[in-house]
N, C-alpha and C positions, 0 to 999 in steps of 0.2 A: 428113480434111476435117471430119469431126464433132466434132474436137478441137480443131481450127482457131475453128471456129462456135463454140463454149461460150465458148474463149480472149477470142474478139472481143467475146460480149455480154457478158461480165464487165467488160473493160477498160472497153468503152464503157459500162456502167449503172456503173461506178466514177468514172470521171469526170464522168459526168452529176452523181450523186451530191456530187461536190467545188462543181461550177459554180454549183449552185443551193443552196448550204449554206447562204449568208448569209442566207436569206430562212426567217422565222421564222413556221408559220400554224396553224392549226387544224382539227383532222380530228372530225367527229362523226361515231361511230360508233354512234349509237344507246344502248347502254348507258353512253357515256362520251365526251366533248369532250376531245380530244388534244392540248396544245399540243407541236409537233414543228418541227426543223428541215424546210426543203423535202426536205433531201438525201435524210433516213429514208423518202420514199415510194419510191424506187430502190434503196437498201440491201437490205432480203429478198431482191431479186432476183438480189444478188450470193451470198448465202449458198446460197440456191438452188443455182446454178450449179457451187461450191466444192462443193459435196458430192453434183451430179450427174458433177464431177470425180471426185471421192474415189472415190465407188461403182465408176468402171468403167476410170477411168484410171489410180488408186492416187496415193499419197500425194506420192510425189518429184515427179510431174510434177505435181502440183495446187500444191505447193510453189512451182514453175516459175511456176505461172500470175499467183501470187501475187504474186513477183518482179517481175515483166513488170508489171501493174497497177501498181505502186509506181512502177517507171520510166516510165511511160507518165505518171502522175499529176507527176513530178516534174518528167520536160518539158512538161505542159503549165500546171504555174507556171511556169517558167522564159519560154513564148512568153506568159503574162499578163504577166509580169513586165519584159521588155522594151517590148511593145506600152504600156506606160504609162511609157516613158523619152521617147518619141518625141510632140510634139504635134500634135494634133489640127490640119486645116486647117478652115478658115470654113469651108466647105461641109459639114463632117461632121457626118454624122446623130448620131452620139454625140458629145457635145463632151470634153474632160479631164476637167472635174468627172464626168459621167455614170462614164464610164469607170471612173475611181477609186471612186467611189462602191461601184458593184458589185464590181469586183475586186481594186483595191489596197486597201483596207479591209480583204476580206477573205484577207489571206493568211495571217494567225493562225489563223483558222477552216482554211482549207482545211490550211494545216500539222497543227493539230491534229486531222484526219480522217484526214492521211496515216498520224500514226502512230498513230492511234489502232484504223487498217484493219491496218497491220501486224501488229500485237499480235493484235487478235483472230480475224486471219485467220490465222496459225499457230494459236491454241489451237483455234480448230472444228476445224481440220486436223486435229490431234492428236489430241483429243479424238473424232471423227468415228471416226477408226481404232483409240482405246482400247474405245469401245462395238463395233465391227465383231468385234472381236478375240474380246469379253468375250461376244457372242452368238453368234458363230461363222459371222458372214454372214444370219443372220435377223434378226427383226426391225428392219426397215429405220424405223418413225416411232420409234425409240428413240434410234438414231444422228443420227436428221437433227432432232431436237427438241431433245434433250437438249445439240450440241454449240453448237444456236445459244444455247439459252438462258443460257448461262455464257458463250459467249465474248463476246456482245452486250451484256449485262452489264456487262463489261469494255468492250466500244467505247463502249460509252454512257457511261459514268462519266469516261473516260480524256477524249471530246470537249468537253464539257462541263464538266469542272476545267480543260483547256488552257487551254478562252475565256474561260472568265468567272471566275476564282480569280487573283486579285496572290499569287502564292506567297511573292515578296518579305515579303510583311506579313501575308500569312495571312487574307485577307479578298476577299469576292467583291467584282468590279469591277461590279456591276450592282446594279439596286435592287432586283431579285430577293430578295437577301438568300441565308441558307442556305436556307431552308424552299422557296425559289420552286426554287432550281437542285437541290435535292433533286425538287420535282416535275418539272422539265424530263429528269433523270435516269427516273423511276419512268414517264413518261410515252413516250420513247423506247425504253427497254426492253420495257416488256408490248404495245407497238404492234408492233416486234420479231419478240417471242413470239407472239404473236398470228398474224401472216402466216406464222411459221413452219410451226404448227399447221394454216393454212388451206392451204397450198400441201405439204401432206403428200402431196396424194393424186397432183398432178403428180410427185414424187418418184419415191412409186411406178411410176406409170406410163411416167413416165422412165426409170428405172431398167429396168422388164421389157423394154422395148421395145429398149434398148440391149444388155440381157443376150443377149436372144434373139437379135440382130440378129448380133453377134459371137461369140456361142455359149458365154458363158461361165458359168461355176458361181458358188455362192453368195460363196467366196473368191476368185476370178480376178478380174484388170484384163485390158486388152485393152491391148497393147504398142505403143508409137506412139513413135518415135524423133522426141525434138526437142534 
């Protein structure tokens, strides 16, 4: 069941994450004004989760969970993507254009989240269990810091060249310019790292609570057939 529960908030903060991509705002954090997609406020929470996997269920089935999220994300383009073949009746609160607006527009965007979740959801993965390995089951903010901050990195970069770079011509499609989507990059990332950092200590706590609860040692998963 507890495995079940992690599976579902991941998929569900993954897609929330795709839904509300399109929408580009502002986070002030005191030290620093963040310009961020909407999505990145849901994002940590998946990384979270992936490596509250990793810690107790191990690697192959966090892998699994990863999969599942991907399909999950790809039928729910597929049910946006229909819903915008079929028109709008007079009476509808959302008319075509609205529609389109929000979500045929962006299927570039949400494409470029899907694979850009891929990607960096194998390298935390991987990475989460090279640091596990390399410390022997301790130091637990080493593995969960370390594997976001490189694989985010990577999501960040990879969403960001999708949208806004004409590969075709080798120039940004926005007025951003390079300089701007270099900050759009720099700005998603440390926002990232940052939560990563912050939600250390649930980690931990996560982690003792699960360990003890199953009874397992610093190297043990707890076996969950799916």
């Amino acid at each position: 069941m507890h495995f079940l529960i992690l599976a579902a908030l991941f998929i569900s903060a993954l897609i929330t994450c795709n839904l509300v991509a399109n929408k580009f705002l502002t986070v002030n954090m005191g030290f620093r004004t963040f310009t961020l997609s909407a999505g990145v406020l849901a994002y940590p929470v998946t990384f979270l989760i992936t490596d509250i996997l990793s810690e107790i269920f191990g690697e192959v089935r966090t892998r699994k969970v990863v999969w599942a999220g991907f399909a999950a994300a790809l039928f729910t383009l597929g049910i946006l993507a229909i819903g915008g073949v079929y028109p709008a009746i007079d009476q509808s609160v959302v008319s075509n254009e609205v529609y389109n607006t929000v979500f045929k527009n962006s299927y570039r965007l949400i494409f470029a989240s899907m694979i850009a979740y891929l990607i960096a959801q194998f390298i935390d993965v991987r990475i989460f269990h090279f640091w596990k390995r390399i410390t022997k089951g301790k130091m637990l903010w080493v593995r969960n810091n370390f594997s976001t901050m490189f694989s985010q990195l990577i999501d960040t970069t990879l969403v960001v060249g999708i949208i806004f770079i004409d590969f075709e011509n080798g120039v940004p499609v926005t007025e951003l310019g390079w300089g701007g989507l270099g900050l759009l990059i720099f700005d998603g990332w440390l926002f990232k790292v940052i939560w990563a950092a912050i939600d250390t200590p649930a980690f931990y706590a996560l982690s003792y609570w699960y360990k003890k609860k199953f009874k397992l040692g610093d190297n043990q998963t707890c076996e969950v057939n799916i």
